[in-house]
C-alpha positions as CSV (number, residue, x, y, z in Angstrom):
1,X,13.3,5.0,-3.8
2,X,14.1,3.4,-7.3
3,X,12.1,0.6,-7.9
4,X,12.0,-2.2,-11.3
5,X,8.1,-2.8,-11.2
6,X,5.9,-0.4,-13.1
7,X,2.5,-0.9,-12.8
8,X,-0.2,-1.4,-15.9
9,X,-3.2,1.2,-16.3
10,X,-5.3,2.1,-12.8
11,X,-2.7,-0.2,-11.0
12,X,-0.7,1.5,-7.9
13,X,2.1,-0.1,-5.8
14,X,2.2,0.3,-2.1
15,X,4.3,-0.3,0.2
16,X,2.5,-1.2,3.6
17,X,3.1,1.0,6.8
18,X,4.6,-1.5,9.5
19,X,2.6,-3.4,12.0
20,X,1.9,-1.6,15.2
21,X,4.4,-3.9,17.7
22,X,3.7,-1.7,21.2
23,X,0.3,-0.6,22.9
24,X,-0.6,2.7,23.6
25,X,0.4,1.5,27.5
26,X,3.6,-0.3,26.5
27,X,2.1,-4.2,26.1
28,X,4.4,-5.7,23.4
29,X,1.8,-7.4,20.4
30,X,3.0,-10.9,19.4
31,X,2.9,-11.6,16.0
32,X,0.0,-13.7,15.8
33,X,-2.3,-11.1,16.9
34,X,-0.9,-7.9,15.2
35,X,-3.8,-6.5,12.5
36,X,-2.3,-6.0,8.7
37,X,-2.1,-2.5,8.6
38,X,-4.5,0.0,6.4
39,X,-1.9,2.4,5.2
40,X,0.7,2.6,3.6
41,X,2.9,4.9,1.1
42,X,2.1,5.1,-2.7
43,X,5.9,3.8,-4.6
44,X,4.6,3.6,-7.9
45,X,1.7,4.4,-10.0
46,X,0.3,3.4,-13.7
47,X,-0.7,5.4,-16.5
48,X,-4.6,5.3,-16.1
49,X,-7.1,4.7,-18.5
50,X,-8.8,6.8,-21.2
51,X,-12.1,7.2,-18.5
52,X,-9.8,7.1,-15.8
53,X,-7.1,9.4,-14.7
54,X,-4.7,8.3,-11.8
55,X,-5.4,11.2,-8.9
56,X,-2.3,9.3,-6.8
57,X,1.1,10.1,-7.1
58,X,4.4,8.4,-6.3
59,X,4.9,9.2,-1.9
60,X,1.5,10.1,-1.5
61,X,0.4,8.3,2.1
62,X,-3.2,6.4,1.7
63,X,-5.6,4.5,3.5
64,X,-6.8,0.7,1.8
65,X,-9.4,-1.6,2.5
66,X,-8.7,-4.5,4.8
67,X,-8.6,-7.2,1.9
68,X,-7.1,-5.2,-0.6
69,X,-4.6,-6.1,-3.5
70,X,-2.1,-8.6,-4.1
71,X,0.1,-8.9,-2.0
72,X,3.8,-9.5,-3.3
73,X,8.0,-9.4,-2.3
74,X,10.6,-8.1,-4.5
75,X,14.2,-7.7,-3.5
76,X,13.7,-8.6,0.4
77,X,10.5,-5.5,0.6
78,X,6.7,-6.6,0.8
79,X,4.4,-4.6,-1.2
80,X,1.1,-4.8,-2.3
81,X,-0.7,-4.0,-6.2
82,X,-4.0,-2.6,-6.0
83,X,-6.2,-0.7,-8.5
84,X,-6.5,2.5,-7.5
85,X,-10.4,2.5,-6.4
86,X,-9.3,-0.2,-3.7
87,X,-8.1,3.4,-2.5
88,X,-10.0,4.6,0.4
89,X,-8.4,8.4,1.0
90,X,-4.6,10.1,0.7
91,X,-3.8,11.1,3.7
């Protein structure tokens, strides 16, 4: 995926894995109750900084905290910018 936005020094871009919509038993989840999901896929990475090297890479699969990043759109997507020690785990 070619993407315009290039994040600055520990700075990661992720786009969010979608919202669960079914139980495990089949229940549908309305909207208002679905949880923001805590994964999601790495799309682009910054540089780092002189102390601190990037250990992510562009498609890696990783796990965020709850209130992490900033949330943002660009060309109809939603993704979210985080520094990279909001980063929990790669999966």
């Amino acid at each position: 995926m070619s993407i315009n936005i290039k994040p600055l020094a520990d700075r990661v871009l992720v786009e969010p894995a979608p919202a669960e919509t079914t139980t495990a038993s089949g229940l549908i989840i309305p909207d208002s109750a679905k949880e923001k999901p805590l994964q999601g896929k790495v799309i682009a990475v910054g540089n780092g900084t002189k102390d601190n090297p990037i250990t992510v890479k562009e498609g890696d699969t990783v796990l965020y905290g709850k209130y992490a990043g900033t949330e943002l759109s660009f060309e109809g997507n939603d993704y979210l910018i985080m520094r990279e020690s909001d980063i929990f785990a790669i999966i």
